[in-house]
C-alpha positions as CSV (number, residue, x, y, z in Angstrom):
1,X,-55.1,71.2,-158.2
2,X,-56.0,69.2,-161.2
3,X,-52.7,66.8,-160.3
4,X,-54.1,66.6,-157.0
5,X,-57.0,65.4,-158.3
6,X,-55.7,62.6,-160.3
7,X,-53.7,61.4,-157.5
8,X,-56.7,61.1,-155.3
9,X,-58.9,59.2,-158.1
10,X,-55.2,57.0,-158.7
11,X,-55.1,56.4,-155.2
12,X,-59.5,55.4,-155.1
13,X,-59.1,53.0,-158.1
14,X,-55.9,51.1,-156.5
15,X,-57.8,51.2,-153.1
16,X,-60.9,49.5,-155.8
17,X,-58.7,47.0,-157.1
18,X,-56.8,45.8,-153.8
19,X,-60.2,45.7,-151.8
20,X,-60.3,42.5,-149.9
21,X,-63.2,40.4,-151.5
22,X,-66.3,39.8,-149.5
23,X,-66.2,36.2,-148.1
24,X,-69.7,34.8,-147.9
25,X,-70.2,31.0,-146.4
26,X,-73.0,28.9,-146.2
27,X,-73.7,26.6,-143.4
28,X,-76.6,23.8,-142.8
29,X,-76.8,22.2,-139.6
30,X,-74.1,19.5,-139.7
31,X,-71.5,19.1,-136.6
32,X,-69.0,19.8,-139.1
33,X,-70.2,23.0,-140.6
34,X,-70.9,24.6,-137.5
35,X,-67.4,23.6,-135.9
36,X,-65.5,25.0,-139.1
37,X,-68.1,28.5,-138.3
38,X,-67.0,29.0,-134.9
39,X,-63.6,28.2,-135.5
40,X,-62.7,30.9,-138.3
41,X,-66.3,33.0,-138.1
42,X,-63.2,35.5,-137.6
43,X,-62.7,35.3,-141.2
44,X,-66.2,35.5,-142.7
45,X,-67.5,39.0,-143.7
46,X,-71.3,37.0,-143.8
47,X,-72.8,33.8,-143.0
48,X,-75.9,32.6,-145.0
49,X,-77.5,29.9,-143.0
50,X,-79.8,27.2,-144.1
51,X,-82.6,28.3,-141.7
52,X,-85.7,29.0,-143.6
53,X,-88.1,27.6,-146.1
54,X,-91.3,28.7,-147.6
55,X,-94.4,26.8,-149.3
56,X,-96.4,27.2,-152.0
57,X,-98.6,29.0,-149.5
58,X,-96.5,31.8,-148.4
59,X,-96.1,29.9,-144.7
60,X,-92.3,30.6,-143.8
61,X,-90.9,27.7,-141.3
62,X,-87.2,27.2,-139.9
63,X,-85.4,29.2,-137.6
64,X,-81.9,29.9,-135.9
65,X,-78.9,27.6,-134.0
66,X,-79.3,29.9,-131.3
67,X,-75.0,28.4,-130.7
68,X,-74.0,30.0,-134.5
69,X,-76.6,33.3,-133.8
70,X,-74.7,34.0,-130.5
71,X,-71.3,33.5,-132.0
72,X,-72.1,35.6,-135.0
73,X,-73.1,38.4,-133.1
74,X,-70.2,38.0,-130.7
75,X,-68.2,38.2,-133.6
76,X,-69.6,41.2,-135.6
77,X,-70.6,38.4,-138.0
78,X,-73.6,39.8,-140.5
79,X,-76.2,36.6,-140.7
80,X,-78.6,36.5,-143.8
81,X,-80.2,33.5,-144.0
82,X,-81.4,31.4,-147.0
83,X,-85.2,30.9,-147.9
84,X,-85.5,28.3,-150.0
85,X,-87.8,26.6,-152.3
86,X,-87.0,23.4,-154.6
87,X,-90.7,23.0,-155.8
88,X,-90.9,24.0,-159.2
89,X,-95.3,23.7,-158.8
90,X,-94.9,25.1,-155.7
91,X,-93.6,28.1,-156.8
92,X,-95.9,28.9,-159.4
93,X,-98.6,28.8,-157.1
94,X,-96.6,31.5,-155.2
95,X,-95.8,33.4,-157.6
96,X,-99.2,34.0,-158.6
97,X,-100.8,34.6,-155.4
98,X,-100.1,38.2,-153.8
99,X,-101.7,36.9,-150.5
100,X,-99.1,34.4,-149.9
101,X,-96.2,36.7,-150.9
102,X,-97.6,39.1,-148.2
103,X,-97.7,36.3,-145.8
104,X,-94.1,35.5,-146.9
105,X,-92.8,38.7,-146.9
106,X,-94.3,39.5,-143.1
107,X,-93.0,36.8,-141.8
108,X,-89.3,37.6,-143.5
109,X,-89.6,41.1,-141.8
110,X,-90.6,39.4,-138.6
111,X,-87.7,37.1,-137.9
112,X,-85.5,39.9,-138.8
113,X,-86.2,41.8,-136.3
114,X,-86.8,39.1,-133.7
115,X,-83.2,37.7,-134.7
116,X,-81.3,40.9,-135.6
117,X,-80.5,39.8,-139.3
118,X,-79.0,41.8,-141.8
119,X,-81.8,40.6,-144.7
120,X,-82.0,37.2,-146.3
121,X,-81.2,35.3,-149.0
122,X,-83.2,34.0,-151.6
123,X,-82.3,30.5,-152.9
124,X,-85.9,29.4,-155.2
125,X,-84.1,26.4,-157.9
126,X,-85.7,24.2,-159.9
127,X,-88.1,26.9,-160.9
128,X,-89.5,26.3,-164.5
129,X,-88.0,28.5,-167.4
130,X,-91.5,30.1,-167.8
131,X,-91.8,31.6,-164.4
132,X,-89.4,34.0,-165.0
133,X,-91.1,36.4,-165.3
134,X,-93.5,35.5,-161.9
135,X,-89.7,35.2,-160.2
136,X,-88.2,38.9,-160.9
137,X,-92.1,40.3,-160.1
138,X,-91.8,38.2,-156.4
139,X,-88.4,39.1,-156.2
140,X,-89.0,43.1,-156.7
141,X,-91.9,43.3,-154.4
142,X,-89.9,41.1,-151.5
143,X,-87.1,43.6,-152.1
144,X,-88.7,46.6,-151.7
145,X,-90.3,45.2,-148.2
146,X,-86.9,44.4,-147.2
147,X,-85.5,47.7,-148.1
148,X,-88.2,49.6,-146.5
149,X,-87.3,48.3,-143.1
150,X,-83.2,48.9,-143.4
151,X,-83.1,45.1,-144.4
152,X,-80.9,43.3,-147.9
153,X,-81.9,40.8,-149.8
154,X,-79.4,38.7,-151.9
155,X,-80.8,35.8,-154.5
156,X,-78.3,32.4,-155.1
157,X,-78.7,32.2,-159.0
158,X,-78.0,29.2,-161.2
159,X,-75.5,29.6,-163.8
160,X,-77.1,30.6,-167.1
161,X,-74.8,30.7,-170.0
162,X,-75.4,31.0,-172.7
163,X,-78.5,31.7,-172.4
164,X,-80.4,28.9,-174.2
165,X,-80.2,24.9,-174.3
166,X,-77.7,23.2,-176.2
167,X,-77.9,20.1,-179.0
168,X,-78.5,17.5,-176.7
169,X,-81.9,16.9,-173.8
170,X,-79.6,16.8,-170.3
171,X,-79.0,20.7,-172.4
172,X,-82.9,21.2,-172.4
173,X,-83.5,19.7,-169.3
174,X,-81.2,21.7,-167.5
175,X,-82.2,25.2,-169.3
176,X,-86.1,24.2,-168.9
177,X,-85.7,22.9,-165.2
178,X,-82.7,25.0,-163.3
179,X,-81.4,28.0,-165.6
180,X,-83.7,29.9,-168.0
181,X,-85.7,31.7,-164.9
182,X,-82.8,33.7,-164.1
183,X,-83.0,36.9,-166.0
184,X,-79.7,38.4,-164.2
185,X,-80.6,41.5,-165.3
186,X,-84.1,42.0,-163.8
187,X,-83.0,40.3,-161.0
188,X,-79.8,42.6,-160.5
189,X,-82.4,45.6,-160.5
190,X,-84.0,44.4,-157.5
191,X,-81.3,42.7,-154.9
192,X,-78.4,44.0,-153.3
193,X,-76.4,40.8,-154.3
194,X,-76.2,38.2,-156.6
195,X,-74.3,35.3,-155.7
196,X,-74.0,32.9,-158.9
197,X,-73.6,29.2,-158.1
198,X,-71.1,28.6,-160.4
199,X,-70.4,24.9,-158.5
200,X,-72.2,21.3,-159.9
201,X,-71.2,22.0,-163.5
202,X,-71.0,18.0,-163.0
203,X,-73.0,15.9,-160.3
204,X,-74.4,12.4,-159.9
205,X,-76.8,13.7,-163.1
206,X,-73.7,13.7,-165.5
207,X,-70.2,11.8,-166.3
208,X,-67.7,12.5,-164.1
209,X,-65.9,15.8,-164.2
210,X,-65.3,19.5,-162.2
211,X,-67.4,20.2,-159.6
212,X,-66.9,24.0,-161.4
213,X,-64.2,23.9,-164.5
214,X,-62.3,26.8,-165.4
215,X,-63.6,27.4,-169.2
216,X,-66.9,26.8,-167.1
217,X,-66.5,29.2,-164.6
218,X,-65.4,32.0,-166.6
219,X,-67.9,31.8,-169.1
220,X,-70.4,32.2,-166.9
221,X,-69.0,34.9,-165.1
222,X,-68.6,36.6,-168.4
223,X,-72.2,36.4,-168.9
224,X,-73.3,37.7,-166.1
225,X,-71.6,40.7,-165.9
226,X,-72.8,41.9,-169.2
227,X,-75.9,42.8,-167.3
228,X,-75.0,42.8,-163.5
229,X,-72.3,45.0,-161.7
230,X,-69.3,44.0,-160.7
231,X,-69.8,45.8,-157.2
232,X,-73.4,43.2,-156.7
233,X,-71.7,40.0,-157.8
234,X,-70.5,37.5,-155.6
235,X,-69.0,34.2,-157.5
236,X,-69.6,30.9,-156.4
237,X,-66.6,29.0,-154.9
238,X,-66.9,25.2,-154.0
239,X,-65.5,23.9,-150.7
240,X,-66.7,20.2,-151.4
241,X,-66.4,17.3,-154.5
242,X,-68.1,14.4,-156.4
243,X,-67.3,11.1,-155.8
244,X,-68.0,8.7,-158.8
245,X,-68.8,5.1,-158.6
246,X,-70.6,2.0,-159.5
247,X,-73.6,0.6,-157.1
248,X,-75.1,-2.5,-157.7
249,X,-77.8,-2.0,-161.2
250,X,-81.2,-1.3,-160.5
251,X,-84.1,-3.7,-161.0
252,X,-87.6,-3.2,-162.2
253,X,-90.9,-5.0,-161.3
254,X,-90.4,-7.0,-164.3
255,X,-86.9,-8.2,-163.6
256,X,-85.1,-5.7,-165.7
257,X,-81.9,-4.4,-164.8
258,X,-80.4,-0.8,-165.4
259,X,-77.0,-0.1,-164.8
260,X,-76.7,2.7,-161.8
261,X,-73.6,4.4,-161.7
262,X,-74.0,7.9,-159.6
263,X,-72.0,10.2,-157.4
264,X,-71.7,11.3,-153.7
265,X,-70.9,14.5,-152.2
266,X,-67.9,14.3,-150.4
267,X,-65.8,16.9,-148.2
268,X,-62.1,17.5,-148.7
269,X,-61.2,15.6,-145.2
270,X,-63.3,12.4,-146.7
271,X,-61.5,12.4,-150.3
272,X,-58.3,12.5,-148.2
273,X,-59.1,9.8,-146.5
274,X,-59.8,8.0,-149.4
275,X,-57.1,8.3,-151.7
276,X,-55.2,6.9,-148.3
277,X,-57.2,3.9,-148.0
278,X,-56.6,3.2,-151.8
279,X,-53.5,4.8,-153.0
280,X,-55.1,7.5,-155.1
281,X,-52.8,10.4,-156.1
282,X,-54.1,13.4,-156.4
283,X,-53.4,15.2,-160.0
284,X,-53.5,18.8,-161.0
285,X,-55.6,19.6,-163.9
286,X,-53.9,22.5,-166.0
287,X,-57.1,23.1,-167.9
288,X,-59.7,23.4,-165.4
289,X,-58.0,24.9,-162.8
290,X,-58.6,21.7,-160.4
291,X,-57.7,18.6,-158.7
292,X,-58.4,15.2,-159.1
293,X,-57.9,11.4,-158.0
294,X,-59.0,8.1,-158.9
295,X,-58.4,4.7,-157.2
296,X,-59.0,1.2,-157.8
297,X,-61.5,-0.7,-155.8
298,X,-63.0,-4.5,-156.3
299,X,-61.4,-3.9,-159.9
300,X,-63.6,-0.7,-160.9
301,X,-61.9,2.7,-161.0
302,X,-63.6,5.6,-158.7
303,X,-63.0,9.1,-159.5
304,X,-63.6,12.4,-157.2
305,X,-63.0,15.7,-158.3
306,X,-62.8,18.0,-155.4
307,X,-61.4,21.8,-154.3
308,X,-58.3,21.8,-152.7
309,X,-56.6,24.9,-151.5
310,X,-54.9,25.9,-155.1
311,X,-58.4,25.3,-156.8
312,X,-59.8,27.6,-154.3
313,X,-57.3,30.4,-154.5
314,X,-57.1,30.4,-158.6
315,X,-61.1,31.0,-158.2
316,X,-60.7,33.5,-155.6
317,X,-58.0,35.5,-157.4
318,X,-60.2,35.7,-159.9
319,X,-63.0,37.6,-157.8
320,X,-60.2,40.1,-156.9
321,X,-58.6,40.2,-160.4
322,X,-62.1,40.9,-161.9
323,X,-63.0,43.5,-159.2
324,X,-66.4,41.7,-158.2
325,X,-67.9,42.4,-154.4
326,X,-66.7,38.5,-153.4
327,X,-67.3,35.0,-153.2
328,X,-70.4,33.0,-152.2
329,X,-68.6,29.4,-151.0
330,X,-71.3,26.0,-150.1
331,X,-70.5,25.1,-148.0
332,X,-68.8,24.9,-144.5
333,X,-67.6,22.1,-143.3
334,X,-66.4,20.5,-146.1
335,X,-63.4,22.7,-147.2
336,X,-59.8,22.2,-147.3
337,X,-58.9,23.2,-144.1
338,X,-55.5,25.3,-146.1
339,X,-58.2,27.6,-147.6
340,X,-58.0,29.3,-144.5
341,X,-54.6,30.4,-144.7
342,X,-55.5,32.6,-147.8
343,X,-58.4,34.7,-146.5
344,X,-57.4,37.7,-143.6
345,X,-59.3,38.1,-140.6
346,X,-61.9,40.7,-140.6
347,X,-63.4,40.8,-137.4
């Protein structure tokens, strides 16, 4: 009897370790997005949408493509879409104001039921460090209305490790601005998923680089599961790049010029285009897990750094070799079309 046992709970934890990752995809509105959904929705185990926002005032606006609702629910395809907030004053009005959460919260349960969701996501960034505490409080009580009526709630949360700011003031800025309100631990409490952005390590804010480097990646996944479980964490995957270059400097009222070097988002289908337009060769970086290019064009070097289908399936064997519910990927329509050719159909 006791061998019996141990082969059952043998046979559980290998079932635990080859379990097929969760593949979660965002989509916005673009042609593109919506094409790459209804072309391989068979593959997607949930959609998170860009439907909804909310105010400072609790007044929820935004609603379905009634084209990717229909296919979703053709498809067996659970849809949880975002609410989202990038109003740092805005929120702190909100977060004060049990009126407004109400307000919110109603109108969450109301287009739940109107649209047959499976819950919703939160995505609430550039929140100041401060209103943590206002953020796990909103969260909790938004949860538990959720919950009540058969209903999830997930929260996107910005990378936080370590856990402080660095030396320098982009290190403040950062923590201040986009990553100290994020106490993964309260927050793990209250959701039913997590799914940490671990993507825009670089951006037009910083020199060029990974949109998400290895050492990057897995430090912050290492810091987040010292509070949250494996089995409610979702890691961030990027389907899209930066590309780096120089635009003509800035000038102020007084004449002064500034130099203006910045970055675009750019798909996969668009880098590739590029680097055939100007001979860029794409290169395999050993240390960050990721591919790059640069070209030459009117004598100043350009660089993108992008996901390709082998950046993609080093991060995704990572969610299967850590055991974590999935991956969380921004965002449709912008991914290597290979990608596909790693992920099994579940529907």
């Amino acid at each position: 009897m006791r061998r019996l046992t141990l082969l059952v709970a043998l046979l559980l934890l290998c079932g635990a370790a080859n379990a097929k990752p969760a593949a979660l995809f965002y989509l916005t509105d673009s042609p593109e997005g919506i094409r790459s959904f209804l072309a391989h929705a068979s593959k997607i185990d949930i959609l998170v949408p860009t439907w909804y926002q909310v105010d400072e005032n609790g007044l929820v606006s935004g609603g379905p493509n009634m084209t990717v609702l229909a296919a979703a629910k053709a498809k067996g395809v659970p849809v949880m879409p975002i609410l989202a907030m990038f109003n740092k004053k805005g929120f702190h009005t909100l977060a004060g104001n049990a009126e407004a959460q109400l307000r919110m919260n109603n109108a969450l349960l109301r287009e739940a039921k109107l649209h047959g969701y499976s819950g919703f996501q939160f995505d609430l960034e550039n929140v100041d460090y401060l209103d943590s505490a206002g953020l796990n409080d909103l969260t909790a009580h938004t949860a538990q209305q959720l919950h009540a009526a058969g209903l999830q709630l997930s929260i996107a949360t910005v990378p936080n490790a370590p856990g402080y700011p660095g030396q320098g003031g982009f290190s403040k800025w950062i923590f201040t601005d986009w990553r100290g309100a994020y106490d993964l631990a309260a927050l793990a409490k209250s959701v039913d998923l997590i799914c940490l952005m671990t993507y825009d390590q670089n951006t037009r804010w910083t020199m060029p680089g990974p949109v998400a480097g290895w050492g990057w990646t897995v430090e912050n996944l290492n810091y987040a599961l010292k509070v949250v479980p494996k089995e409610k964490l979702s890691l961030g995957i990027p389907l899209y790049g930066y590309h780096w270059y120089t635009k003509a400097p800035t000038v102020d009222k007084d004449g002064t010029e500034h130099p203006n070097v910045t970055a675009d988002y750019i798909s996969t289908p668009d880098v590739l285009r590029l680097a055939t337009d100007y001979n860029g060769k794409p290169q395999w970086d050993a240390e960050d897990h990721n591919v790059f290019l640069f070209f030459y064009r009117d004598q100043l070097r350009e660089w993108i750094f992008y996901t390709d289908k082998r950046t993609f399936q080093d991060r995704y064997n990572l969610v299967k070799e850590r055991g974590l519910q999935g991956f969380c990927s921004w965002v449709l329509g912008t991914e290597d079309p290979e990608i596909w050719n790693l992920l099994p159909d579940v529907h």
